[in-house]
Structure formats: structure tokens, C-alpha cells
C-alpha positions as CSV (number, residue, x, y, z in Angstrom):
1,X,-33.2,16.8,54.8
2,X,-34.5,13.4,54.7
3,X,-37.2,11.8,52.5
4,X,-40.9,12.8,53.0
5,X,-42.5,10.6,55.8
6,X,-44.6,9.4,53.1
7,X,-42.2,7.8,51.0
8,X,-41.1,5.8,54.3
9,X,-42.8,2.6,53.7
10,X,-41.4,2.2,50.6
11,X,-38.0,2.8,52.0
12,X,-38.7,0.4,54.2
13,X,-39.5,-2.2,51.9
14,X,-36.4,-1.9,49.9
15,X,-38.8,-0.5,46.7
16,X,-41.9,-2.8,46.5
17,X,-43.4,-2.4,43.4
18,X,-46.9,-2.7,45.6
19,X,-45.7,0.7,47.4
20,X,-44.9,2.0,44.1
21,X,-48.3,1.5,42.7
22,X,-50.0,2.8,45.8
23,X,-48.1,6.0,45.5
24,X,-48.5,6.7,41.7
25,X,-51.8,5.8,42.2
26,X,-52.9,7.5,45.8
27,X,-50.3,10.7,45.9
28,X,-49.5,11.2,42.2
29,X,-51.9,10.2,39.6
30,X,-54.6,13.2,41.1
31,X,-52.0,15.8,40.7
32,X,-50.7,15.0,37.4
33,X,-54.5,14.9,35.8
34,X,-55.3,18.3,37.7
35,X,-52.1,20.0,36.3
36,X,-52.8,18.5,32.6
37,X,-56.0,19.1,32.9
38,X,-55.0,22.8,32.6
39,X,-53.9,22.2,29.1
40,X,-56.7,20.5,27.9
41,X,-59.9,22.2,28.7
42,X,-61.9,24.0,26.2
43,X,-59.6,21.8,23.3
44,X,-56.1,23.4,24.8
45,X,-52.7,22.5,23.2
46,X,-53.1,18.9,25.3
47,X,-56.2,17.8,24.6
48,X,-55.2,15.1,22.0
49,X,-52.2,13.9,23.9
50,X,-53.1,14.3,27.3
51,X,-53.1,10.9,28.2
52,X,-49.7,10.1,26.6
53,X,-48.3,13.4,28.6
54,X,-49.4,11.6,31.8
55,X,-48.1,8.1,31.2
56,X,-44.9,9.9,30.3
57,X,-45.0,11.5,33.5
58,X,-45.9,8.6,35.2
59,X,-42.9,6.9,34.1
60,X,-40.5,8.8,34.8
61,X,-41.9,9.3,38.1
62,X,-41.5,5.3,38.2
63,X,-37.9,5.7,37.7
64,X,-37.2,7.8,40.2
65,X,-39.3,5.9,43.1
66,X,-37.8,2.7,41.9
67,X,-34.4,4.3,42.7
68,X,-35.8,5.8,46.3
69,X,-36.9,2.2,47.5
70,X,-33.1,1.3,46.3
71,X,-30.8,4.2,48.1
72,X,-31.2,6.8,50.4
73,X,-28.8,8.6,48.1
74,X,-31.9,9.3,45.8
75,X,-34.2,11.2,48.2
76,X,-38.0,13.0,47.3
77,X,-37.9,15.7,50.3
78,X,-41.7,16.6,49.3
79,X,-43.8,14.5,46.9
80,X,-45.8,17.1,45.8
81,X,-43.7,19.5,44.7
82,X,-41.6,16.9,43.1
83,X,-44.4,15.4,41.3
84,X,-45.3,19.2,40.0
85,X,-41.8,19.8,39.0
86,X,-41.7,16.5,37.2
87,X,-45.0,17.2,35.3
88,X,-44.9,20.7,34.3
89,X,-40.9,20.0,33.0
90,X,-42.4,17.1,30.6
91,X,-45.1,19.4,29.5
92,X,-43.0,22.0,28.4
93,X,-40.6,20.4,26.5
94,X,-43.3,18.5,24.8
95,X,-45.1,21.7,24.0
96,X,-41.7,23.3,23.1
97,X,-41.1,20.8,20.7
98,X,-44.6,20.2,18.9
99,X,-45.8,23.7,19.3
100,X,-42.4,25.9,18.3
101,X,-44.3,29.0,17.9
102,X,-46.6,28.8,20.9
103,X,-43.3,28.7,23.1
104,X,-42.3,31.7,21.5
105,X,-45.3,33.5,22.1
106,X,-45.6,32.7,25.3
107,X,-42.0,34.0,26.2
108,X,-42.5,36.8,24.8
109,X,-45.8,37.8,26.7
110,X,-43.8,36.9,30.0
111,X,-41.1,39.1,29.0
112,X,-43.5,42.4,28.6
113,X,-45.2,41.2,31.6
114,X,-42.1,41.0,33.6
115,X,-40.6,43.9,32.2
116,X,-43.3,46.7,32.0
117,X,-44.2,48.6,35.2
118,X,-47.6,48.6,34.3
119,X,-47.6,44.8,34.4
120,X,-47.1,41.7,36.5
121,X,-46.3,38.2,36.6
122,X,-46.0,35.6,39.2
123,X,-46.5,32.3,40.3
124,X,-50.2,31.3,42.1
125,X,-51.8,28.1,43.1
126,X,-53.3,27.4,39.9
127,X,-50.0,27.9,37.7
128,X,-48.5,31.3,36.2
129,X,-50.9,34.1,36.5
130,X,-50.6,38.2,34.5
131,X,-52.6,40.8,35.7
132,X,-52.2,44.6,36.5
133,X,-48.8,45.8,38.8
134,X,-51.5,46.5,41.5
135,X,-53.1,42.9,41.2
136,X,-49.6,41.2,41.7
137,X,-50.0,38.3,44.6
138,X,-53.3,37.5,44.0
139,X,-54.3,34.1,44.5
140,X,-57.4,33.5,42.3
141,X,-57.2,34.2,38.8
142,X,-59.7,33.3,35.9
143,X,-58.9,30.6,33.8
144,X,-59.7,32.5,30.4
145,X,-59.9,36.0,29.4
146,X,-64.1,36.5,29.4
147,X,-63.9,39.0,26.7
148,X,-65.5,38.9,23.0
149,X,-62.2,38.7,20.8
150,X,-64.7,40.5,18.0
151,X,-65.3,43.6,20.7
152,X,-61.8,43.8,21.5
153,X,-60.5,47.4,20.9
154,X,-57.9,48.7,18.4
155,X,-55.1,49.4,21.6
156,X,-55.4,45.3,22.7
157,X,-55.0,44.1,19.0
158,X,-51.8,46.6,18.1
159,X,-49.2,43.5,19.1
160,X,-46.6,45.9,18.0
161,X,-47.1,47.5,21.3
162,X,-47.6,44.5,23.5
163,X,-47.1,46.1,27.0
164,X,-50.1,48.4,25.7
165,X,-52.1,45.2,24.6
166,X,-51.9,43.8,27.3
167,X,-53.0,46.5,29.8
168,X,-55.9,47.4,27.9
169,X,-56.6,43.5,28.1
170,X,-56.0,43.3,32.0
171,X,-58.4,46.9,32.5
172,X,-61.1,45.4,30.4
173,X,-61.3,41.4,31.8
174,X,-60.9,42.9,35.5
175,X,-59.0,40.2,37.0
176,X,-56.0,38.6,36.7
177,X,-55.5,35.5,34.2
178,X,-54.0,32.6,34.2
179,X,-50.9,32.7,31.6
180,X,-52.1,29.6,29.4
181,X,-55.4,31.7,28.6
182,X,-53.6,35.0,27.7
183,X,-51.3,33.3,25.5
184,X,-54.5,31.7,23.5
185,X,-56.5,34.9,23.8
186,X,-53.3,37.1,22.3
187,X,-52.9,34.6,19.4
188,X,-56.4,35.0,18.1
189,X,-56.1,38.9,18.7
190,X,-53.0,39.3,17.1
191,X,-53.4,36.3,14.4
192,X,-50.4,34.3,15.8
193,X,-50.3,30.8,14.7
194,X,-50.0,28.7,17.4
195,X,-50.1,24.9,15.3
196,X,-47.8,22.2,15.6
197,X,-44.1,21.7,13.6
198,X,-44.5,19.7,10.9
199,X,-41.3,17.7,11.9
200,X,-39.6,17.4,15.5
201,X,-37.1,20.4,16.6
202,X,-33.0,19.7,16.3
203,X,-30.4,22.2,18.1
204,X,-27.6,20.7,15.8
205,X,-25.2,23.4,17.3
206,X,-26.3,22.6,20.7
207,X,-25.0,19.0,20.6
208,X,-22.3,17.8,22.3
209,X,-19.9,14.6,22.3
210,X,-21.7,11.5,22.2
211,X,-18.7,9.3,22.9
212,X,-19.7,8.9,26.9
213,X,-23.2,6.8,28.2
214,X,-25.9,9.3,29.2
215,X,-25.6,9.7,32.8
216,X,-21.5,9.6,32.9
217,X,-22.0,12.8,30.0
218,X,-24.4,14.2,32.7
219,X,-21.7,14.6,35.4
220,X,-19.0,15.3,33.1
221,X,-20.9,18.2,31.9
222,X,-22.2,19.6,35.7
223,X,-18.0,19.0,36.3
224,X,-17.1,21.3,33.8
225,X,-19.8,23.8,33.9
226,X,-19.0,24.4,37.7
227,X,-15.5,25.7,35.8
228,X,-16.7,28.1,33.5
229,X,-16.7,31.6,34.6
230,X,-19.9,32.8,35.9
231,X,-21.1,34.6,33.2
232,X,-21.0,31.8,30.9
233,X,-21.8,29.4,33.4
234,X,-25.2,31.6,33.1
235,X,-25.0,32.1,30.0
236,X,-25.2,28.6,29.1
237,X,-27.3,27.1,32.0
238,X,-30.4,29.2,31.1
239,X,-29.9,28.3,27.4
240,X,-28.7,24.6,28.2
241,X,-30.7,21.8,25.8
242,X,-29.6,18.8,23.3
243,X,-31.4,16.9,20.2
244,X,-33.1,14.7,22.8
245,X,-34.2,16.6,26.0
246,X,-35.1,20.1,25.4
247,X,-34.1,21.1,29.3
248,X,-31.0,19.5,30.1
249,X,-30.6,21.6,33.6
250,X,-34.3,19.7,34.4
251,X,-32.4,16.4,33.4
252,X,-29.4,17.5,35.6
253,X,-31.8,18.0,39.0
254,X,-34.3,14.8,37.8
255,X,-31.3,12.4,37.2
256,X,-29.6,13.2,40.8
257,X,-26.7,15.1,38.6
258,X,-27.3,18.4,41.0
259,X,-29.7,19.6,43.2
260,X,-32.2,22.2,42.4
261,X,-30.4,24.3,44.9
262,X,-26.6,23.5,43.2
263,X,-27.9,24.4,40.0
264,X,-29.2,27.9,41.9
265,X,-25.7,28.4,42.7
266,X,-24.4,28.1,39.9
267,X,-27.0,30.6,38.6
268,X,-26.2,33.0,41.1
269,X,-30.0,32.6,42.3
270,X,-31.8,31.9,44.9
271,X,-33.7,29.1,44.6
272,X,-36.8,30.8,44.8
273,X,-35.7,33.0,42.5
274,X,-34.7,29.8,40.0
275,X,-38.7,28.4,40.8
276,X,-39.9,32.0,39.2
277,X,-38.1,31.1,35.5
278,X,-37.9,26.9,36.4
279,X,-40.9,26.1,33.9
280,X,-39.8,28.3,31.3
281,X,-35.9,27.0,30.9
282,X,-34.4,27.1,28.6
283,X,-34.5,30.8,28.0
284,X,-34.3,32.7,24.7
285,X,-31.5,34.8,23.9
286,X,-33.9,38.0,25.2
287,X,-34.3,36.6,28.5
288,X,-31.4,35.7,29.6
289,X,-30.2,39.2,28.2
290,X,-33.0,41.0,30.5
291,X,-32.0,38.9,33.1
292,X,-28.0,38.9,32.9
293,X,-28.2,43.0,32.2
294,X,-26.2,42.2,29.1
295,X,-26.8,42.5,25.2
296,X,-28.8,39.4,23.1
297,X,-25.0,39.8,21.3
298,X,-23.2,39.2,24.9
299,X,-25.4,36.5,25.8
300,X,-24.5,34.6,22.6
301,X,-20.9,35.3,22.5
302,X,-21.0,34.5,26.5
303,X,-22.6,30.9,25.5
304,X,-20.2,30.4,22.4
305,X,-17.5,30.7,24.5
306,X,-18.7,28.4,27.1
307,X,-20.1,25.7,24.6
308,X,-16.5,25.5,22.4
309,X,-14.8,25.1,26.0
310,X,-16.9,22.2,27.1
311,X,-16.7,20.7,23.5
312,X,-13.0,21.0,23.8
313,X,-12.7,19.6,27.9
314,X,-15.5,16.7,27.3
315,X,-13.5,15.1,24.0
316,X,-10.2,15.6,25.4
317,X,-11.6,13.4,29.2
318,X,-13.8,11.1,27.3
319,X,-12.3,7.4,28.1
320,X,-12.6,6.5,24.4
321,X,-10.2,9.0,23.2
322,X,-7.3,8.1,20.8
323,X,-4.2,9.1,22.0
């Protein structure tokens, strides 16, 4: 497929910065500030740093139209969803970073409502959305959980039964919720802090060779990945990060390294099925287990295995090696 139709004046034009403006301004700015705004009403994890959030957005949406206007190579098949991928990928790392423990939380609650029968999670207009099994699909969802955290009942504060929790939770709002709302709701019921890190996060086992510029590591690493067998391939793609960009597989697909659909591939997904996990990469050691059918042990043995043989294959091809 080509560019979106919309993006064809700026083609045209060979990247006028006017164009540019017009689209940040006209197509994306509105759905940036409606998707932050999500995170900052009534004082949510954003609401200090939304604007920074969106200029970061903004920028890197910059990049990427600069390179559009430049070569066809670099094509947006549909603004909006690129726009949506781009912003809810620099929220999450920036909430994984500066609020360690509210990611935690929140993968948790998406692996009891993914895994219990009772329960349900999926993907609606407004964002993420957990409800009751029989709710699943709906398309309206409240935006906070309307209940009085001081009437709650013994059964939704025991958060050593979660699945229980949360179904007690569900039967008493009467609706489905959006995800951002349950995971604030559950932290005051089950006295979870949710507050910043004191200093930024570092994977210092996740690194890898820094010998190579940025985008040439990028490919290299895609190269040799594509090599690995499946299950580490899997193993490491759903876990894949480094000191500087929590989701390196959103760095692949945002730098032109591979497509959303190669990186599907590689996953052994469909790519609708890599849009149901895409906001919450990388995955814990949990998730991918659920989601592989193997042990938290496997999984981490699986990604050991992978990481010390691209370690190995990236120094031994990097041009500044020392014979």
C-alpha cells in the first residue's frame, strides 16, 4: 500500500515544512491532546507532564513526516492510526520509566483479566477497557470506577485473590471500565503505591554493543533476530528494551527497521493479534510465559540464550572490531 491520500500534498512538495505544520497542527495535534488527555483528568499520572508528553510526540512525529516528504521508502499508510501508535508508545515508556510500580500493576491486572474466565479485556474506542466475560466487545465504557473506595467490600479489597477482586468490582460498578481507572481504583483498594522512581530505570543486562551508530545497531539487530530460533526470537522480542528506549520493537517499526506486520511474523502473530499486547511491550517474564505456554524459568533461559547469541554475532560483525 501507498501513503494515505492525505499525506499527498506533502509528497508532492518534496517535505515543505508549511505542509508539515498544517498536518501536525490540522490531523495530529487533536488526537494527541484527546489521547493524553486520558492520563491527565481528575490529576492522572500525566497531569504534570502532559505538555512535555505531547511535544515529545510531536517531535518525533516531525521526524518521520520530514522523512515522508523526502522518500517514498518512508510511507504513513493511515495517519491516524500512526499518530495513535506513535503517542500511546511514548506514553508508556514514559510512564514505565517514572512510574516503575504503576507498570507493574497494571500488567498484572491485564494478566487476571486476560486469564480468568470470569473476566475480559479488550481493546475499545476510548483505549483498553475490563469488564465482565459477558460485557466483552462493548464499546462504551466509564472512565472511572463510580464506587465509594470506603464502601467497598472485604472480596474487592482481598488483592491476594485478584480475579475475585476484580469481579466483585465489575458486579458492583455495572459497566465496563476503562483500564487506566481500574488500575487507580485497585491501588487505593489494595494500598499499592503508585509514585514515581526516585532515579531513572537501567536494564544494565539488557544492553548491548555500542560500537555501531543507532540506526546501523537497529538493522543489525532485526538481521540477527530473524536468525534466532522461534522461541527465542519470542522470547526476546516481547521482552526487547535498552538503557535508552524502553520498547526497542516500537523503535524497530517507528525507525522503518521492520514493519509492524514483519515484526508480527517474527512473533508468530497476527497482526491483530500483536495490536491486542502492542501498548503493553515489553512484557514481563509472566506474560510472555502465559502467552508462549512455557514456564517464567523457560522464558528467561529462552531470552538468555537469545541475548548471549546476539552479544556474541553483533561484536564479532561490528566494522570497528580488532582483528
Amino acid at each position: 500500500m501507498g501513503n494515505d491520500p492525505r499525506l499527498g500534498p506533502l509528497v508532492a512538495s518534496g517535505g515543505s515544512e508549511a505542509e508539515i505544520e498544517r498536518l501536525l497542527v490540522a490531523v495530529a495535534a487533536p488526537l494527541i491532546r484527546r489521547i493524553v488527555s486520558r492520563y491527565v483528568r481528575g490529576g492522572g499520572c500525566l497531569a504534570a507532564d502532559a505538555a512535555d508528553v505531547e511535544s515529545l510526540i510531536s517531535l518525533r512525529l516531525l521526524h518521520k513526516l520530514r522523512r515522508v516528504g523526502a522518500s517514498p521508502d518512508d510511507r504513513i499508510e493511515d495517519v491516524e492510526r500512526y499518530v495513535a501508535t506513535v503517542s500511546y508508545n511514548v506514553i508508556n515508556d514514559y510512564l514505565r520509566r517514572r512510574f516503575p510500580a504503576r507498570a507493574r500493576h497494571k500488567n498484572r491486572l491485564r494478566y487476571v483479566l486476560s486469564h480468568d474466565p470470569r473476566l475480559a479485556l479488550w481493546n475499545a474506542p476510548m483505549g483498553p477497557v475490563g469488564g465482565l466475560k459477558e460485557w466483552e466487545g462493548s464499546v462504551t465504557a466509564a472512565s472511572e470506577v463510580r464506587l465509594d473506595p470506603l464502601q467497598a467490600t472485604g472480596r474487592m479489597r482481598d488483592q491476594g485473590r485478584p480475579a475475585d477482586a476484580l469481579q466483585a468490582l465489575f458486579a458492583a460498578a455495572g459497566v465496563p471500565v476503562e483500564l487506566e481507572a481500574v488500575v487507580d481504583f485497585t491501588a487505593t483498594l489494595w494500598d499499592v503505591p503508585l509514585g514515581p522512581a526516585e532515579v531513572p530505570l537501567e536494564d544494565e543486562h539488557e544492553a548491548v554493543p555500542e560500537q555501531l551508530d543507532r540506526r546501523e545497531l537497529l538493522r543489525a539487530l532485526w538481521r540477527e533476530i530473524g536468525q534466532l530460533l522461534p522461541m527465542q526470537r519470542k522470547a526476546l522480542l516481547l521482552n526487547l528494551r535498552d538503557e535508552q528506549t524502553v520498547n526497542v520493537v516500537a523503535l524497530l517499526v517507528l525507525t522503518g527497521t521492520a514493519t509492524f506486520d514483519d515484526v508480527a511474523a517474527a512473533l508468530e502473530l497476527t497482526p491483530e493479534q500483536l495490536a491486542g499486547i502492542w501498548n503493553d511491550l515489553p512484557l514481563d517474564d509472566l506474560g510472555i510465559g502465559a502467552l508462549l505456554r512455557v514456564t517464567r524459568q523457560q522464558v528467561i533461559n529462552l531470552r538468555k540464550s537469545a541475548r548471549e547469541r546476539l552479544k556474541r554475532r553483533l561484536r564479532n560483525n561490528s566494522p570497528n572490531r580488532t582483528s
